[in-house]
SESEZA-273567 format. One record per residue (C-alpha): residue number from 0; x, y, z. Coordinates in steps of 0.02 Angstrom, whole numbers, plus 50000, padded with zeros to 5 digits. Layout:
BEGIN
seq/c1/c2/c3
NUM/X/Y/Z
...
// end
This chain:
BEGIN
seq/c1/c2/c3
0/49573/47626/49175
1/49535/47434/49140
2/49579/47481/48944
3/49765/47467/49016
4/49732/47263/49098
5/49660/47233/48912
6/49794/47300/48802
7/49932/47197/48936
8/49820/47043/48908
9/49809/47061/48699
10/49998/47074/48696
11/50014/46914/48777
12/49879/46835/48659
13/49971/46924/48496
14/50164/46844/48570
15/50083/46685/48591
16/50003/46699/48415
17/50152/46770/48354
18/50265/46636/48416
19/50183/46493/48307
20/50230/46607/48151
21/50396/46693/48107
22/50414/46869/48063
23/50352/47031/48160
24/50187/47072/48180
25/50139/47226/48072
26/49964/47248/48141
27/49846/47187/48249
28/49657/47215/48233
29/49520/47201/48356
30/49324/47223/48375
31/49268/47323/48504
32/49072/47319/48520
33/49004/47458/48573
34/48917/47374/48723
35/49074/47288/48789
36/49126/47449/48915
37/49294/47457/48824
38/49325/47659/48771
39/49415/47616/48610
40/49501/47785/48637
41/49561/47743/48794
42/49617/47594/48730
43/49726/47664/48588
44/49813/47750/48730
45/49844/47610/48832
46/49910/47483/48689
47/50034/47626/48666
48/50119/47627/48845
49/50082/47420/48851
50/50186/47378/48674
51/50336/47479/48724
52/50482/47383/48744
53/50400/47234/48685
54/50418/47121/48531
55/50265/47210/48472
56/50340/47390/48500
57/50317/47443/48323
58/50150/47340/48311
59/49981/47459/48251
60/49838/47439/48342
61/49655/47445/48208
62/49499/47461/48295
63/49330/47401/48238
64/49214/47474/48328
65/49058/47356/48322
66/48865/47417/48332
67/48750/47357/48435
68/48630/47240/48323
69/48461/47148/48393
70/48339/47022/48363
71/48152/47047/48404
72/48104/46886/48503
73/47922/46923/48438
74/47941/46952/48249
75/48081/46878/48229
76/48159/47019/48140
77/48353/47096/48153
78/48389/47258/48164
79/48531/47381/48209
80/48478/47500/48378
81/48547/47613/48466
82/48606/47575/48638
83/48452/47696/48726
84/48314/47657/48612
85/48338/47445/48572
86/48125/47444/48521
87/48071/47312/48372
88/48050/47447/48232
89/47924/47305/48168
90/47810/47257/48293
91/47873/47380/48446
92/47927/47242/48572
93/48047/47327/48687
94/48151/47155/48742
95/48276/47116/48614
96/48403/46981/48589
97/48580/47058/48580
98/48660/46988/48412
99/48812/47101/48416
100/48899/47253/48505
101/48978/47153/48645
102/49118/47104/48564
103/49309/47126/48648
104/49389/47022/48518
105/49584/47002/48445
106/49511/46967/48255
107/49665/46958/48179
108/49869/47004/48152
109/49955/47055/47983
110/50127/46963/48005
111/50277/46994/47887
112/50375/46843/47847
// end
C-alpha cells in the first residue's frame, strides 16, 4: 500500500508548511487525479494511521478527485475522457495530450490562527 509512503510524506510537507504559520492546521486538501495510481480511499485510510500522534492528529484530510481531461493534437480541441476510451470526440484521433488527471498534489491547508 504506497497510499501509506504518501500520506507520511504530506505530513511532512503540511509541518513544514505549517511551521512558517502559527496556529493548527484545520484541514488539508489535496488533488488526486484519477490517473496518478493513488486509491483516494486507500488513502483516507492511511492519512488516518500516519496523523496520529502528530501535530496534525486532529487535521481532516479533503480529497479532490481530479478527471482525466485531453487535448486532441489534431483539432486542437479539449475534452474530458474517460480513462478506457481517450478518442477526439471531434475528429476521432485516438492519441491525446493528457491536460489533467495525474495530479498527486497538497493544494492547500485551512490554518486557525
Amino acid at each position: 500500500m504506497h497510499e501509506l509512503s504518501i500520506a507520511l510524506s504530506m505530513i511532512e510537507q503540511i509541518e513544514a508548511a505549517a511551521a512558517k504559520h502559527p496556529g493548527a492546521v484545520r484541514s488539508a486538501q489535496v488533488r488526486v487525479g484519477v490517473l496518478s495510481g493513488v486509491d483516494c480511499e486507500a488513502l483516507r485510510f492511511a492519512w488516518e494511521i500516519a496523523r496520529a500522534g502528530t501535530p496534525l492528529e486532529r487535521t481532516a484530510l479533503e480529497i479532490e478527485s481530479v478527471p482525466l481531461r485531453v487535448r486532441c493534437p489534431v483539432c486542437g480541441k479539449t475534452h474530458s475522457a474517460e480513462i478506457h476510451s481517450i478518442l477526439c470526440p471531434h475528429c476521432v484521433t485516438p492519441e491525446q495530450d493528457i491536460l489533467e488527471g495525474r495530479e498527486l498534489q497538497l493544494a492547500s491547508l485551512e490554518i486557525d490562527e
